[in-house]
C-alpha positions in Angstrom: -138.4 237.4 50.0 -142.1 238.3 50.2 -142.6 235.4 51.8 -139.9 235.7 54.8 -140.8 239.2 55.3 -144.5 238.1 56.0 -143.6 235.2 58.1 -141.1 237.3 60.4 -144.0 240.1 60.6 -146.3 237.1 61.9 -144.5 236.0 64.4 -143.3 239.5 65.6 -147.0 240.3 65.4 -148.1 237.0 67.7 -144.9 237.5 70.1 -146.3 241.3 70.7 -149.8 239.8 71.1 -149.0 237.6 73.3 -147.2 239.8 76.0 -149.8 242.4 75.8 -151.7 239.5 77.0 -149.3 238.5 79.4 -149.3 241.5 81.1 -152.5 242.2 81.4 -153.3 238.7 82.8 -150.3 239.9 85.0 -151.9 242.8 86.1 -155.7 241.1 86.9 -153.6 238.5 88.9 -152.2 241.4 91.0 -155.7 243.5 91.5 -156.8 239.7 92.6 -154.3 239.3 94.9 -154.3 242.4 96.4 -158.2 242.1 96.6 -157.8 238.6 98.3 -155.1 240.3 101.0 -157.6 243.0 101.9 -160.7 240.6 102.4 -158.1 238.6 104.6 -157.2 241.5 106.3 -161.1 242.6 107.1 -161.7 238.8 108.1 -159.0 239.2 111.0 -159.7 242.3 112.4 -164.0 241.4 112.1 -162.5 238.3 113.9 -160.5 239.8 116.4 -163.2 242.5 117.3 -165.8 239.1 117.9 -163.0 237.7 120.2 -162.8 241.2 122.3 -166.9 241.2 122.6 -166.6 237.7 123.5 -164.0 237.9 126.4 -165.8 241.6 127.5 -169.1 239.3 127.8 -167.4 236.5 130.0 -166.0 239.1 131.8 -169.3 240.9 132.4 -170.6 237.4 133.4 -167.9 236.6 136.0 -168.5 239.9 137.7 -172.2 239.2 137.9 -172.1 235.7 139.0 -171.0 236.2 142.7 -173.3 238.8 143.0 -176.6 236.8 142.0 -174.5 234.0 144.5 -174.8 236.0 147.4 -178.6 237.1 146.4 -179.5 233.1 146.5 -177.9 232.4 150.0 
């Protein structure tokens, strides 16, 4: 009986192990994730910021082109 008692214990005492475990590999995969979204999110918006600068410089450039056009004729 001892014997039964001691296995059921183990295995109650594994199965509890293992979702404490569980969840906390649960919850580093979550923090991960949510890390992983906001770094994504940062990328985009450092990305679209570069492709305003960018289009504001052409811009800048178009308007000044004519201008050093007329200064060569």
């Amino acid at each position: 009986m001892k014997t039964i008692v001691t296995i059921f214990t183990l295995i109650f005492a594994l199965n509890f192990a293992a979702t404490v475990h569980a969840e906390d590999g649960s919850m580093r995969y979550r923090e991960m994730v949510e890390k992983l979204r906001e770094q994504n999110k940062e990328r985009r918006e450092a990305e679209q910021e570069q492709e305003q600068e960018n289009e504001k410089q052409v811009n800048q450039t178009k308007k000044q082109e004519p201008v050093s056009k007329n200064d060569k004729k």
